[in-house]
N, C-alpha and C positions, 0 to 999 in steps of 0.2 A: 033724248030718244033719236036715236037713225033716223034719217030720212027716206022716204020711197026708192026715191030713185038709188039712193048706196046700197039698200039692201036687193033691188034686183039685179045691179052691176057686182055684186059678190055671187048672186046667183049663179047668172051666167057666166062667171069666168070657172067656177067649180065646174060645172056641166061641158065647159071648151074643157079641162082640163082632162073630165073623164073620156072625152070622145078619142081627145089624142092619146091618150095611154092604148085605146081600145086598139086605136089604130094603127100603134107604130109597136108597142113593146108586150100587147095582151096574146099570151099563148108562147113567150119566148123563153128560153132557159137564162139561167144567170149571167151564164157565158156570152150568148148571143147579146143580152141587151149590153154588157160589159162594150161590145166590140162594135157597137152602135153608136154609144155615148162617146167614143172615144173616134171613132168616124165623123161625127160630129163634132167633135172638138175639135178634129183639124181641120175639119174646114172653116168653122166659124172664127178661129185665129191661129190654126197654122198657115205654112207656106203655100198648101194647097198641092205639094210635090207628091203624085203618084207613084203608088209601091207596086211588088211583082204582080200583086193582082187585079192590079188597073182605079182600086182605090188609094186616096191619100194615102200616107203612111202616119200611123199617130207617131211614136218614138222620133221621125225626122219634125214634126212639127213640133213635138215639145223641146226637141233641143235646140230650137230657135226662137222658146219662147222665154220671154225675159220677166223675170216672178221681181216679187219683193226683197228674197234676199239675193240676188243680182246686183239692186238696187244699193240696197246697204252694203254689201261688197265693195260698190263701185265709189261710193259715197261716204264710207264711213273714214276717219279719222283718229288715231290713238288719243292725240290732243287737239282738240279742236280749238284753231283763233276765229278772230272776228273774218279775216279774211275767207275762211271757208265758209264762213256763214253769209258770207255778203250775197250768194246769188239767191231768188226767190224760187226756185222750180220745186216741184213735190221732192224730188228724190233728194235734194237738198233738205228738206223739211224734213222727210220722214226719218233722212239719218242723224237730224241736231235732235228729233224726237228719242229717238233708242240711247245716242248719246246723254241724253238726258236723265235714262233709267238705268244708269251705271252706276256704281258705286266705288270711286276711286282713290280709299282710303288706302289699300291694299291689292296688289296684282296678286292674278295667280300665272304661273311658267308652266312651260311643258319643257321640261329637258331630256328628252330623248334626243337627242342632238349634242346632249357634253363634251362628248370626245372633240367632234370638232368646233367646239368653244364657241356654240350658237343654244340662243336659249327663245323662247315664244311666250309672250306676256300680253295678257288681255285684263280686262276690268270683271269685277265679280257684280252678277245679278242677284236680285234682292230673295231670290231662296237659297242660295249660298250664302248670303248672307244671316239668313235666319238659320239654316245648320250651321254656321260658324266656321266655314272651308274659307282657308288665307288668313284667318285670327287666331282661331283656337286648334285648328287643324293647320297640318303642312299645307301651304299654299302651293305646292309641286303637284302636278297631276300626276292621278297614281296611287300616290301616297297620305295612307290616312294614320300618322303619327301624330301625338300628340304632347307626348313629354319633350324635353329638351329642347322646346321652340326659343329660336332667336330673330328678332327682327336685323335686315339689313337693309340698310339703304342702298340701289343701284341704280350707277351710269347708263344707262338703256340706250345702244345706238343703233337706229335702225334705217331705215329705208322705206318711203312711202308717197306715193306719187311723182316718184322720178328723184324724190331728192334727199338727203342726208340728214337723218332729225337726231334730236339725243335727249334725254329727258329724265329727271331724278324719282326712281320709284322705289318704294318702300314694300316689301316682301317677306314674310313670316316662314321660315323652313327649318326643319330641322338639322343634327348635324350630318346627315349621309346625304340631302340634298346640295346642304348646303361644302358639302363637297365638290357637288358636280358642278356647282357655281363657277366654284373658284379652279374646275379641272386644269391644270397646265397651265395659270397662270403664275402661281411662288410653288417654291418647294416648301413654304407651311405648310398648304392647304392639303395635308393629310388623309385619308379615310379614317377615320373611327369608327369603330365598331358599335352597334348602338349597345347603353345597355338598358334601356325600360322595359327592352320589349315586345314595344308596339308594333301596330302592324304594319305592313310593308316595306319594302327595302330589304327584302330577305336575298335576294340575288347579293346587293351591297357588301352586307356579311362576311355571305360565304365568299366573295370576292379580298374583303379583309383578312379574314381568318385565311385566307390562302397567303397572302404579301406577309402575313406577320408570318405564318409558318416557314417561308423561304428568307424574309431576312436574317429570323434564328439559325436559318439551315446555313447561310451563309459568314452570320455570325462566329458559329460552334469550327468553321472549313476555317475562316480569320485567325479563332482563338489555335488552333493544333499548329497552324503554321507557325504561330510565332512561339509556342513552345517547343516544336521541334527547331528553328533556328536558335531561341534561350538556351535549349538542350546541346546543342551542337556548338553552342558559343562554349556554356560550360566545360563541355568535352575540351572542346580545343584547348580553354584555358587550362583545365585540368592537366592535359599532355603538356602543356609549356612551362606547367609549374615543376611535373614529375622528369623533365627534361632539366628544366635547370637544377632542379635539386640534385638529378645523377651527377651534373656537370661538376658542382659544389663537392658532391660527396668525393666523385673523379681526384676534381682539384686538392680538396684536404690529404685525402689517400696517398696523392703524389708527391706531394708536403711532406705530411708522415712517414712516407716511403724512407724518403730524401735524409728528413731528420734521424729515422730510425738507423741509417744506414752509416749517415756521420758518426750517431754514438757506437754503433758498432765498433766502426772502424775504429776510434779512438779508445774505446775499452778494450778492442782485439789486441792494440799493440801493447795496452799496458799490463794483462795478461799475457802475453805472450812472454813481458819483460819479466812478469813475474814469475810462468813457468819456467823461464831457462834460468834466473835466478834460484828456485825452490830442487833444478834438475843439477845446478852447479852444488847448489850444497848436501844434496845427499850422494852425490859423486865423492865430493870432500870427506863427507861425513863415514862415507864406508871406506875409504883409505883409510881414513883414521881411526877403524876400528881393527882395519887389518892390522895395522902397524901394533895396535896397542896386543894384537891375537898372536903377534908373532913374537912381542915383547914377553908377553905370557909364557907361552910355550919354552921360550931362550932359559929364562928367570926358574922356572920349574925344572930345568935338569934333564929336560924330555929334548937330546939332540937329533940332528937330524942323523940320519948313515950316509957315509960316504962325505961329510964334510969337513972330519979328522979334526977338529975342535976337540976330540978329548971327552965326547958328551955334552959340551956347552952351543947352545946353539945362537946363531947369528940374527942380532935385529934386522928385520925387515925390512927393506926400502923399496919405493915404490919404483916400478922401471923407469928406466931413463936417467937413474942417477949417476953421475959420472964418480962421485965420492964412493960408492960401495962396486962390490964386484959385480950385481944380481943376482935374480932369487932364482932359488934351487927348481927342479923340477917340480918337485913335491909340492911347493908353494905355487907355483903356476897353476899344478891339478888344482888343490885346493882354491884360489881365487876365482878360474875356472869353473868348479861347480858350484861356490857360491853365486858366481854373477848370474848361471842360468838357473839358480834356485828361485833368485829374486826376479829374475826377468819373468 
């Protein structure tokens, strides 16, 4: 059971407590007592720096006033050594304390920074840890994928309290994150397109599906090129084969010309020899049938007139013989319109 006395020292502090309400905030609107409380706050730990209207200014006192996470700010550590731990002050304490309630199986990043090949990695708290965000989830902030997780191990080099740390951390993401990872470092590290599904990284996508559409567009520009030079090769070949073949056919033609031209000649003259040979014997041949026509006519009794033979008429000889006298007129007509009979 309470004692006398605690039970009238709770009396009396309720009773201080209702006078001062009465006194300072009873009959005030929300606002007013808002602007009171906060008058009072700067003075009982701000600067005490007067605003335009001759009170403190609350907004200038709180931004000189130095909170808890200030502290952890100032004081926190990615990897804490013994060395950081060695000083005793609170603010030392309070940050090996929060350090304490991390879970550093797995980071989660922020890459909103990829392009320029900076990434932000912190420790997962223990209700991210029970929704499974950096295990079962993409460990990227942002991004709540779930299929196609791969664990990586990473180089981590950062900067922190003036100096140059580096430190091996293991990271769960999938493959559109884990793109941005690897942004411009190899020409592997590709964009794929996801295909689960899942959500987030829809910008990613449609980002892919753009690059795959321009390197087909660019592909299709490759492939016409090199069938219009295949084309224009074939062409040319084709003119240089239908060029030599004219050349060929030229050449054989010239040949044949040539040949043709030799047996000409050589058949021309032995025809020729045989015409004036076949034109000497039927010359012969009609002499001698005049002769034999004139033989006839003698033999038959049929004389000429005016050659005074008595009726008997004289064998024929062919002009130019110096043995017989030559032939009558009559024989002259006569040989005469035989030659142009036959001519």
């Amino acid at each position: 059971m309470a004692s006398f006395g605690a039970a009238r020292a709770a009396a009396y502090d309720r009773a201080a407590r209702a006078d001062h309400w009465r006194a300072n905030y009873a009959g005030l609107t929300a606002w007013q007592r808002h602007e009171r409380l906060l008058n009072q706050l700067a003075t009982a730990y701000g600067s005490g720096e007067a605003g335009a209207s001759g009170a403190s200014d609350p907004a200038a006192a709180l931004a000189h006033t130095r909170t808890d996470a200030d502290v952890l700010r100032e004081s926190y550590r990615f990897i804490r050594s013994a060395a950081d731990d060695a000083a005793t002050t609170w603010e030392v304490r309070l940050a090996r304390r929060y350090y304490d309630r991390l879970y550093r199986e797995y980071a989660l990043a922020d890459l909103s920074r990829h392009r320029e090949q900076k990434a932000g990695l912190r420790w997962r708290t223990e209700a991210e840890v029970r929704s499974g965000k950096g295990q079962f989830i993409c460990g990227a902030k942002g991004c709540d994928a779930r299929a196609g997780l791969a664990s990586y191990e990473l180089m981590f080099r950062y900067d922190e309290d003036g100096q140059s740390k580096a430190a091996l951390v293991k990271l769960r993401a999938c493959p559109d994150c884990a793109a941005k990872l690897n942004y411009g470092r190899s020409s592997a590290a590709r964009y794929q397109p996801r295909r689960d599904g899942g959500g987030g990284g829809g910008e990613q996508r449609e980002r892919g599906r753009r690059r795959s559409r321009s390197r087909s567009r660019e592909r299709g520009k490759k492939g016409q090129r090199r069938s219009s030079r295949s084309s224009s090769r074939s062409s040319s070949r084709s003119r240089s084969r239908s060029r030599s073949r004219g050349r060929s056919r030229r050449s054989s033609g010239s040949v044949q010309k040539k040949k043709d031209s030799q047996e000409d000649r050589r058949s021309g003259g032995k025809s020729s020899s045989k015409s004036s040979s076949k034109q000497r014997g039927g010359s012969d041949s009609r002499r001698r049938s005049r002769s034999r026509d004139g033989e006839r006519g003698g033999r038959g009794g049929h004389g000429v007139p005016g050659t005074g033979d008595g009726g008997r008429g004289r064998a024929a000889a062919p002009p130019g013989d110096d043995a017989a006298a030559g032939p009558t007129d009559a024989e002259m007509d006569r040989w005469l319109a035989e030659l142009f009979a036959d001519s």
